[in-house]
Steps between C-alpha positions, in 0.01 A plus 500: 500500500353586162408904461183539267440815317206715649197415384338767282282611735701561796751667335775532869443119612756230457390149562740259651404098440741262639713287329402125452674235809622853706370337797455200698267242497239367782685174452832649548440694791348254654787262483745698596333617805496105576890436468540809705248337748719183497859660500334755813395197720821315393747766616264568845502055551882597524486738734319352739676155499832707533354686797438211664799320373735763717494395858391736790765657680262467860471133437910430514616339766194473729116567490463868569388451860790376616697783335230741694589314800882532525479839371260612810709276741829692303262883595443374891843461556620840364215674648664380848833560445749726715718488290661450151839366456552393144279655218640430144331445166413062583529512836427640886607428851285679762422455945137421597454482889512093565174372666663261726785703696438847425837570346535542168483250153615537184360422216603494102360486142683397214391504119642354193262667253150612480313112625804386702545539883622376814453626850729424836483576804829494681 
């Protein structure tokens, strides 16, 4: 910025004029606001294809319904139990009252991890 003396008249003023090329163009503005455009719908393209790229952890082994399923067959068969004899961390071993006889059944549940099971009744 340039400082100009008063003018004669006005003897406490100062008058400021800006220098020449201190800002930016129409034309410049303008094209930088489209290459941000461009890089802004680049980087979200990439999101979304990597979202989608990542699989769903429902949709592992099985269609969710049958995961509902053996998880609300899995609930039943606590609900009626007498009682527990195994609990651990990947597995349990309880007594349910056997339909046929009216003595007792056991049932277990193993796991291996989060998606993998196995059920016996012995």
């Amino acid at each position: 910025m340039t400082f100009y003396p008063p003018p004669s008249r006005h003897p406490h003023t100062v008058v400021f004029q800006a220098a020449h090329g201190a800002g930016f163009t129409l034309v410049e503005v303008v094209t930088s606001m489209v290459v941000l455009s461009v890089v802004m719908v680049t980087i979200g393209s990439t999101i979304v294809l990597a979202s989608r790229a990542i699989p769903k952890r429902h949709m592992q082994n099985g269609t969710p319904s049958r995961q509902v399923k053996v998880l609300q067959q899995i609930a039943e068969d606590i609900s009626t139990a007498t009682w527990f004899l195994d609990r651990t961390a990947v597995s349990v071993r309880f007594l349910v009252p056997d339909c046929g006889d009216g003595g007792l059944e056991e049932i277990a549940y193993q796991w291996g991890g989060p998606l993998e099971m196995s059920c016996a009744c012995i």
